[in-house]
Phi, psi and omega in degrees: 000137174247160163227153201214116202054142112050343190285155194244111160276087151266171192234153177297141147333306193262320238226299169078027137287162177303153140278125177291137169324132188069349160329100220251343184212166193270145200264336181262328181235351171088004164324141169278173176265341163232133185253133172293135178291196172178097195277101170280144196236144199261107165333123192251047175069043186278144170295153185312167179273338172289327188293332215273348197271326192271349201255302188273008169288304176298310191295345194272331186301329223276314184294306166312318181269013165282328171336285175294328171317286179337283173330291191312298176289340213280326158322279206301320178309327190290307203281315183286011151264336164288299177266050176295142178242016197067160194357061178110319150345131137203159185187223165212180197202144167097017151262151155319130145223137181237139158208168162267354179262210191224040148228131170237106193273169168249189142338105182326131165250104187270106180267100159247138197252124179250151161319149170211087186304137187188221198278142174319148168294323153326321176265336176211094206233063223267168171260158167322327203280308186304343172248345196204155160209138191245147181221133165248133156226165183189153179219158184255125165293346169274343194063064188245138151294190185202178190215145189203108185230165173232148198227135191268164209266308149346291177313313217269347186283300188310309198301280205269354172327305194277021199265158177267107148206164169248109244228112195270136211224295130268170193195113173227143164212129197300326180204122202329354175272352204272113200297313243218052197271170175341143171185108181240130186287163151238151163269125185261092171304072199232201177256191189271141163310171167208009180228133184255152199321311215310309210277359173270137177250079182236342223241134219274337182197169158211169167203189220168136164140178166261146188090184184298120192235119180279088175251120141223178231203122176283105214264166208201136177299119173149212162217152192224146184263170155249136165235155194258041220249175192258155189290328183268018196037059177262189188247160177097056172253120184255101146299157196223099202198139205234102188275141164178151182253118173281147158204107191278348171297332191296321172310311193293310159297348163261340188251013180268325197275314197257339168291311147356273188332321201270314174324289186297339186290332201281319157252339141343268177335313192258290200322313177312301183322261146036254168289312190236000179243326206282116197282164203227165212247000000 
């Protein structure tokens, strides 16, 4: 641009004829008359389409495999929260157990300890007792005092084999509320007992008294029946009764899980982030 009389004179760019005023192209070569900059901006090393495929490959497996931890622990915290029983406890309460005899067996209990490949037996050797403890509780729906013993399944045979009793053979519940769950007896057809529970030194653990009696019982390896009497070994035992297990690893193994879980969901997310989403500047 020039100026010529006082006037601002331009020249075409490509050519260097005058531009007529106001003109948008050079007239001689067809040129614009303002040409557009065009700002190239320089790769500053942002990641490859390969790192971003390997950065959401790991995190999503990182994520996905977080899933069941999660689940998993989060389930176990749950179920052992539903059926908390106070102090470590948990199990259910509130069922009926009933007979016409002057015995009530449970379930047969076969406790056995299998090999566990872990930790050396020097670093770690735990007892029975140390993973599990079992609690019965029961109150008599009649206001009978009541006796509650555990028996190695040999005793209970010698003892009470020629005895009148009734032995819960199943036991289903639709739902942990459910008072009144499935239960089904066999009837042992003998004679009357003539001895009451107290007085026998046959028992692997026992409790005893009136209201509500609480035994628990660190279990050993064999098998053992529970029994169930009116205290003064009369017939007719209506019980109110309530099962449940310290197992202190579970706690320990649900909350191993759901932390686990929060690891793997938390780097994932920052890897993804991370490698392939976080936008650069």
């Amino acid at each position: 641009m020039e100026k010529e009389n006082g006037k601002k004179v331009y020249y075409c760019r490509k050519c260097g004829s005058v531009l007529p005023p106001n003109s948008e192209f050079c007239e001689s070569c067809g040129a614009p008359r303002f040409e557009s900059e065009i700002t190239y901006v320089k790769n500053r090393g942002g990641p490859s389409n390969t790192w971003k495929a390997v950065a959401i490959l790991i995190g999503g497996l990182m994520i996905f495999g977080s899933l069941p931890f999660l689940f998993g622990g989060g389930a176990l915290m749950g179920v052992t929260d539903l059926l908390d029983q106070g102090g470590g406890f948990i199990g259910v309460d509130n069922i009926d157990l009933e007979t016409s005899t002057q015995l009530l067996m449970g379930k047969e209990l076969d406790i056995v300890i299998d090999d566990i490949d872990g930790l050396p037996h020097w670093m770690w050797e735990p007892d029975l007792e140390d993973l599990v403890t079992l609690k019965i509780k029961a109150e008599s729906n009649n206001g009978k005092p009541i006796f509650i013993g555990i028996i190695e399944a040999d005793d209970a045979i010698d003892f009470f084999g020629e005895a009148a009793y009734e032995q819960i053979t199943d036991f289903r519940m639709d739902d942990f509320d459910d008072r009144h769950p499935y239960i089904e007896y066999r009837y042992h057809s003998g004679e009357t007992l003539n001895v009451t529970p107290t007085e026998l030194n046959i028992w692997a653990s026992e409790v005893s008294g009136s209201g509500e009696q609480i035994l628990t019982w660190s279990p050993e390896t064999g098998n053992f029946w529970l029994v169930i009497m009116n205290m003064d070994g009369s017939p007719d035992v209506d019980v109110d009764v309530g099962m449940g297990a310290k197992v202190p690893i579970l706690s320990v193994i649900g909350q191993g899980l759901f932390v686990g879980g929060l690891v793997l969901l938390a780097g994932g997310i920052i890897i993804v982030y991370f490698g392939a989403l976080k936008p650069r500047n």
